[in-house]
C-alpha positions in Angstrom: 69.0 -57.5 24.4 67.1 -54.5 25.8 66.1 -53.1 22.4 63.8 -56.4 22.0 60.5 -57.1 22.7 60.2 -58.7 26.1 56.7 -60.8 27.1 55.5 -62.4 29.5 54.3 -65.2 27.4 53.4 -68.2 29.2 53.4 -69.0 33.2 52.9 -72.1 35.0 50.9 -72.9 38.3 52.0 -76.3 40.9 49.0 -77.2 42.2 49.1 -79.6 45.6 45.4 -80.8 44.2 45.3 -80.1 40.3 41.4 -81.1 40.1 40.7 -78.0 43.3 42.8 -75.4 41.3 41.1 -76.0 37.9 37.8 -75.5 39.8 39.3 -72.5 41.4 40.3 -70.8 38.3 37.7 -71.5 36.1 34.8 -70.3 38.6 37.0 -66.7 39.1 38.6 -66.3 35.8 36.8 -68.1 33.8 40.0 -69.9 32.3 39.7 -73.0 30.3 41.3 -76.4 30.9 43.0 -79.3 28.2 45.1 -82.0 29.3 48.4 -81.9 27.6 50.2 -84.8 29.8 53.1 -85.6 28.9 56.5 -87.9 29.5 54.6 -88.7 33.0 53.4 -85.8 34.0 50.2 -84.1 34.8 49.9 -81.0 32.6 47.0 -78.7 31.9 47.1 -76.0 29.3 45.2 -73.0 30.4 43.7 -70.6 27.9 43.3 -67.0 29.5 42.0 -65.7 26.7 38.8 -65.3 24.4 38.5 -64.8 20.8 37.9 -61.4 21.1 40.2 -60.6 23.8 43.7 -62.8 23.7 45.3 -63.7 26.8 48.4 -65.2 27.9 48.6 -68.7 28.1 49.5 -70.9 30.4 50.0 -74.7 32.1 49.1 -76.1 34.9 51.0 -79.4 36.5 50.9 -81.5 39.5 53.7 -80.2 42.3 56.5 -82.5 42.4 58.4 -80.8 45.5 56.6 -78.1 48.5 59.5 -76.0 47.2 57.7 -75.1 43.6 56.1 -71.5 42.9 54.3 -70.0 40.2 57.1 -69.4 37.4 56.2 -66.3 34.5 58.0 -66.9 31.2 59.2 -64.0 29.5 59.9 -64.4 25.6 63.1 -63.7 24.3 64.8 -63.7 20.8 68.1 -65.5 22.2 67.7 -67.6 25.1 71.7 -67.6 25.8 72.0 -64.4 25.5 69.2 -64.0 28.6 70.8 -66.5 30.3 74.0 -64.4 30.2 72.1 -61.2 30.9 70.7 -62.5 34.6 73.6 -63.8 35.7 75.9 -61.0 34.9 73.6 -58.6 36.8 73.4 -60.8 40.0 70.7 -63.3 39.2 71.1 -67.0 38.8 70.0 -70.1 36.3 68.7 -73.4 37.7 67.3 -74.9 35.8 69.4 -74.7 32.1 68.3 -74.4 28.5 66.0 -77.4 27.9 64.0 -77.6 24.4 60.2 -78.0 24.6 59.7 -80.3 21.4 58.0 -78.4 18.5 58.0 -75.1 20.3 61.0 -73.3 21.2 63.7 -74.0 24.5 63.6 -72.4 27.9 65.4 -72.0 30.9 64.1 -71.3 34.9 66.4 -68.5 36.8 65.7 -66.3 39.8 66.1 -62.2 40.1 68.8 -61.5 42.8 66.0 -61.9 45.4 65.0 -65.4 44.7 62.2 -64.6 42.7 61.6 -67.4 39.9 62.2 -66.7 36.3 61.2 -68.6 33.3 62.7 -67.8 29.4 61.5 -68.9 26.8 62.5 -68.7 23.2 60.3 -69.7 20.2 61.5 -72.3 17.4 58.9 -69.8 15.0 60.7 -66.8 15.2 57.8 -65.1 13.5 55.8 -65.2 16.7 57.6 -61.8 18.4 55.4 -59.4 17.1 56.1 -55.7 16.2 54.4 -53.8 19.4 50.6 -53.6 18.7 50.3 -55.8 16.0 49.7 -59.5 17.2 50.0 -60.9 20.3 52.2 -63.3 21.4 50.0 -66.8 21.2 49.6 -65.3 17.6 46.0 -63.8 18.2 45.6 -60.6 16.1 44.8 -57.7 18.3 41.4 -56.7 19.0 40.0 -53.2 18.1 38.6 -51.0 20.7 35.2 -51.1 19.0 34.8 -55.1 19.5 35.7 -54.5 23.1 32.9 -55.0 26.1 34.7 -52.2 27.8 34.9 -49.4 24.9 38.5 -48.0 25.4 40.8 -47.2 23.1 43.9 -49.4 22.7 46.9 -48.3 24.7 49.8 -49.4 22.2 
């Protein structure tokens, strides 16, 4: 598993007040907001990104319990094999390999200090990416000449 491509490639924010976190991060990021809700749940996709300048993704949902964090997902090209990886070296699963319908399956762990973990692996295998080439919402990398800031591309 170490020789692949490992992303952060999604995350997901609890929000106490959904409507005062939107705000929030679209004044200081400038993130945008879509409802995705679904199977009873309020659900906001966030889009980091621009369409120069690709982002990582995320969602944004209603907490459910005081107990919920921030969770990052990292991709993965076998989610079992992941799964058998952070438990072997001290980390746990709680939350098992579920499938997200048309997309891929994930799973929620935490390190050996509690910190949350999210995996998740895509149904399109196509969408890990050879380093430098396309990122992983599928966004073709930007050159450094289309860039606000002018520097060169570090991969």
């Amino acid at each position: 598993m170490k020789q692949a491509t490992h992303e952060i490639s999604h995350f997901e924010i609890p929000a106490r007040d959904p409507e005062r976190l939107r705000n929030f991060y679209t004044n200081v990021f400038g993130w945008k907001f879509k409802n995705a809700a679904a199977q009873n749940m309020q659900y906001w996709n966030i889009v980091t990104g621009t369409k120069h300048i690709p982002g990582v993704n995320g969602g944004l949902y209603k907490k459910g319990s005081r107990n919920q964090t921030p969770v990052n997902y990292v991709s993965t090209p076998d989610l079992n094999a992941s799964i058998a990886e952070i438990e072997k070296y001290g980390g746990h699963i709680t939350v098992g390999k579920k499938e997200v319908m048309g997309h891929g399956f994930t799973a929620i762990g935490t390190d050996p200090e509690g910190n949350s973990i999210g995996l998740f692996e895509s149904k399109n295998r196509g969408m890990f990416r050879a380093r430098g080439t396309q990122s992983q919402s599928g966004a073709n990398r930007v050159k450094s000449k289309l860039r606000q800031n002018k520097r060169a591309d570090s991969k």
